[in-house]
N, C-alpha and C positions, 0 to 999 in steps of 0.2 A: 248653632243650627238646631230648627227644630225636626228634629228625623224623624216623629212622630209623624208630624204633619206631611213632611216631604213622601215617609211611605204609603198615606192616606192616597194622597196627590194623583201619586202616580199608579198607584195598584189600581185604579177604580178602570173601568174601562170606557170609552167613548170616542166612536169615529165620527168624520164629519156626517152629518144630518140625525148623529144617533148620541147626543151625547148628555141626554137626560142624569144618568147614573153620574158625572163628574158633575151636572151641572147643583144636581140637586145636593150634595156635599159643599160646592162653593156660598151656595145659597144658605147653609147652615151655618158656614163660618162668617159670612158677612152681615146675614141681619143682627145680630148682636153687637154687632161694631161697626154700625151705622145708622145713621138718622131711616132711612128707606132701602130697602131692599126689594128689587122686582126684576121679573122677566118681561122679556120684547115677547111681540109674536113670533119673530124670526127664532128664538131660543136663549137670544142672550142673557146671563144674568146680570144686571148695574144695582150694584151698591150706589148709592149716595153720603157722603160724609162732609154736612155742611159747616163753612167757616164759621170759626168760633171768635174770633178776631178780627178787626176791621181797619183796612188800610185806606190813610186819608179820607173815609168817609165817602169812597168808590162802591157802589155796586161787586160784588166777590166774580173774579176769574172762575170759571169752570175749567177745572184740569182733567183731564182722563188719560188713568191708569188702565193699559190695554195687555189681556193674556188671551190668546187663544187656546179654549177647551179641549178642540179635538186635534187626536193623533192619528198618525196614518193607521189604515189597514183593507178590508176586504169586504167583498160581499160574494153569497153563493150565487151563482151563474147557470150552473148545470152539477146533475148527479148522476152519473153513469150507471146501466146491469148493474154496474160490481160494488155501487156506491162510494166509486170515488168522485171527488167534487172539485169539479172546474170553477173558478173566481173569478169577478172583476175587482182590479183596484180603487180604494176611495181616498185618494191623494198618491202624493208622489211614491211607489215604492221602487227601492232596489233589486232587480232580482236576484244580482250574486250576493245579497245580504239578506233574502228570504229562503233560500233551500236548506232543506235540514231543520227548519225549526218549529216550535210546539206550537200551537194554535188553538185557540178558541172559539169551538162556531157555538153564537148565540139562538140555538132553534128551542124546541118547545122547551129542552132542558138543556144545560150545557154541552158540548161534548167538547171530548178534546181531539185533537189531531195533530199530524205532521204534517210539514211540505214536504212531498216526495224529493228526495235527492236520484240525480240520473245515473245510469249507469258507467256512463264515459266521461269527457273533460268537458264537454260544452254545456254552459248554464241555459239552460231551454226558457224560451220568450216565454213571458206572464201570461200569456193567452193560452200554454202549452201545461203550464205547470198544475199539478193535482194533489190534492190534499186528501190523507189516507186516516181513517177513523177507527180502523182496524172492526168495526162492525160490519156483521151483512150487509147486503144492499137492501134489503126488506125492510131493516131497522132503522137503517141511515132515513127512508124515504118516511119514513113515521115520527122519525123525531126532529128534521131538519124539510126547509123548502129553501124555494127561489125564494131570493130577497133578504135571507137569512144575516147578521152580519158577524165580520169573524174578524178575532181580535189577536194579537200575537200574547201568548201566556208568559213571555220576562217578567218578572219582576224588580222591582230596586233590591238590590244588594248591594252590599259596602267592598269595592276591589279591593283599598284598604284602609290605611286609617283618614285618609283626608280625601279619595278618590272614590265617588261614588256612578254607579253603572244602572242605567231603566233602559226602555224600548221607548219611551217615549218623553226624553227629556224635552226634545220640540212637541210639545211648549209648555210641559206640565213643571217645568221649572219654571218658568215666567207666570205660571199661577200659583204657585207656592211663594216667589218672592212678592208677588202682589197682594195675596194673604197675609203673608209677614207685616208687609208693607204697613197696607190699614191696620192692623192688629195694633202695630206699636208706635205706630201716626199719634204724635199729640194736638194741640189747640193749631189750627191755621186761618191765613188771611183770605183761602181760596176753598171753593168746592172742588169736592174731590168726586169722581167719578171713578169705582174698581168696577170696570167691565171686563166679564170672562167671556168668550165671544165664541161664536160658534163658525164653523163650517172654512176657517181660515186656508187648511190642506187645501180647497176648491176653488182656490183665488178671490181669499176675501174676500167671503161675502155676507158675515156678521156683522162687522166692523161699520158698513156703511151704513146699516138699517141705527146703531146706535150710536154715531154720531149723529147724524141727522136729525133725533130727538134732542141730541143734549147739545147742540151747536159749541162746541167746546171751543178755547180762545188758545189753548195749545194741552199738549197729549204725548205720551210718554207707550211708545207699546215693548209690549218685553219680549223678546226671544232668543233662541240662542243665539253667540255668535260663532259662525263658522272656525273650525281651530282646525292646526296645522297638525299631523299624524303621519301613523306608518302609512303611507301610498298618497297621502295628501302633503301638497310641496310649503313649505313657507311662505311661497311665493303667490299660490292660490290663496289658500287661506291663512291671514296675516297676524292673526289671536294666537296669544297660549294658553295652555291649563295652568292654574296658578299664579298666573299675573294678574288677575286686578278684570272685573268687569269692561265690557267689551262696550265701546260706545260709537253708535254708528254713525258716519260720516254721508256712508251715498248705500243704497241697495240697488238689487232690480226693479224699483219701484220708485222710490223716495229718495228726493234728495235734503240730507239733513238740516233745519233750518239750521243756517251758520251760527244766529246769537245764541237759540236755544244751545246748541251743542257747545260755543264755547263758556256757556254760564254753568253747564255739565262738568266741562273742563275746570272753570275757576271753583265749585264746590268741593271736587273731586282735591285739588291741591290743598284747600284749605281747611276742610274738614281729614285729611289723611287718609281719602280713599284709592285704595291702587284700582288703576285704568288702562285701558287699550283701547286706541283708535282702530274701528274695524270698517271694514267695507264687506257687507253681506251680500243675501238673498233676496226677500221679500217678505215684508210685515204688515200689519194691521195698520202701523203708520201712515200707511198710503192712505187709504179712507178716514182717516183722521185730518191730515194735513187737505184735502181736497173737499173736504165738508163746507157745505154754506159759501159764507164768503172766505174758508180758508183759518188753518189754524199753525201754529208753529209745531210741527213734531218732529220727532225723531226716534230712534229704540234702542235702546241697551237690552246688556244681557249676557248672564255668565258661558264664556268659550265653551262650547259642544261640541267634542269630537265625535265624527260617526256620527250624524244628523242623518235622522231617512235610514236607519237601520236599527236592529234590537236591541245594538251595546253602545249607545252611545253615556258617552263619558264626560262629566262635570268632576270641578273643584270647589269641595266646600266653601275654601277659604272666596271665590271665586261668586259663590252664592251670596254670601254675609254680604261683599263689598256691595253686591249689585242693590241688595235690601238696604243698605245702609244709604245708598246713593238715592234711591227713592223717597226714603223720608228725607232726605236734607231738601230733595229737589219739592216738596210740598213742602215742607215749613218756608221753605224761600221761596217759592213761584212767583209771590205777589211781585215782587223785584223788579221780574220781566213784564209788567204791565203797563211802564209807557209802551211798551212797542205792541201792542193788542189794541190799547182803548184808542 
């Protein structure tokens, strides 16, 4: 594990339409390990990492490696007399997983806040809920406006020796293992495409703008996958922590192309990577597999417990496999090129 890199990853801050500061660190790690490095106008970043090897003497597969940059969070709404500050959500949040916690609104200078917790038993609707800056109201309105955007203050921390805790593991670990990824990517028979993609929380909508440039012939998007916990049943979510990279079959979205996923399955046994079959939520996949005339994808992705709240929970051992699973699946991609060309 590189935990250098993983706590770069995650500490930086970026919500969907705001996600400059993560995007511009991605962009530092991949133009040095890659042929071209550029943004869309949508936001996204695409590395390019062209084949270095040539199979039969075929034109190179275009693969894309897909993370989504941004993480949930907020934007200011309203400031009350008393300067406390009403929000709207910028992707999915939980509200019994956001009362009580620290906050970062992004205005002229940082400030920090809390979400007011209530006084009795009932978690009050997001529309209800207010964030207290502990400043006057005079001060709040000079250093903060409408529009402003506000981030949750977790940080990565190590639970403990193998179990590590961020706010925003969806999907800042799917950009750390795709960093990895290229980082330790050798010679290939296929272009490689690391796209960190923006605005994903909002129903993927990065994803489509940069497939459609790079028409890809199949695509690999990373996020977490749903894992089972305390109030989550086994039965909902079918992943563990510690078993082995999550490999998705079907989401709300995507259905996994069957060869790409059992070619997934036959690297996975042969190279000695531990794996789970998961059935998720919804990923970048979609606009991958729906591009042009149509590409093979599917998503892997180390088990996250607590997805959509500020503790959510990974396994190292759980990272590596998924990194490890990604270079094998580029050096071998070319493989699955009868069924593209």
């Amino acid at each position: 594990m590189n935990n250098e890199l993983l706590e770069k990853v995650c500490n930086i801050p970026g919500i969907p339409g705001f996600e400059d500061p993560i995007q511009e660190f991605v962009m530092g790690i991949l133009k040095p390990n890659c042929d071209e490095a550029y943004r869309d106008r949508m936001g996204n970043v695409i590395g390019l990492k062209k084949a270095r090897k040539q199979d039969n003497n075929q034109e190179p597969l275009r693969v894309i490696l897909a993370a989504h940059a941004d993480e949930i969070g907020m934007m200011v709404k309203h400031i009350d007399g008393d300067g406390f500050i009403r929000f709207a959500p910028v992707g999915g949040l939980n509200p019994q997983a956001i009362v009580s916690q620290r906050v970062i609104i992004h205005g002229r200078k940082s400030v920090n806040g809390v979400i007011v917790p209530t006084s009795g038993d009932r978690t009050p609707a997001l529309k209800d809920m207010l964030i207290d800056t502990g400043l006057p109201g005079d001060e709040v309105r000079k250093l903060i406006e409408v529009g402003d955007v506000i981030t949750f203050a977790q940080e990565l921390v190590y639970l403990n020796e193998k179990v590590y805790m961020s706010r925003n593991f969806d999907d800042r670990l799917g950009t750390y293992c795709m960093l990895e990824a290229v980082k330790n990517l050798g010679e290939t028979c296929v272009d490689v495409y690391a796209v960190s993609t923006v605005q994903e929380e909002k129903g993927v909508r990065g994803m489509p703008i940069a497939a459609f440039a790079i028409k890809p012939d199949m695509g690999i998007a990373i996020d977490g996958s749903p894992t089972w916990g305390a109030h989550v049943s086994k039965v909902d979510n079918i992943c563990a922590m510690g078993q082995g990279t999550g490999i998705y079959l079907m989401d709300g979205l995507t259905i996994g192309d069957r060869r790409l996923v059992k070619f997934l399955f036959d690297l996975c046994e042969k190279y000695d990577i531990p794996y789970q079959r998961n059935i998720g939520g919804g990923t970048d996949a979609s606009a991958i597999q729906r591009t042009g005339i149509g590409a093979l994808a599917t998503t892997i992705g180390a088990p996250t417990r607590y997805m959509h709240s500020t503790v959510q929970l990974a396994h190292g051992d759980d990272i590596e496999a998924t990194v490890k699973l990604l270079v094998k699946f580029l050096e071998n991609a070319h493989e699955l090129g009868v069924l593209v060309r």
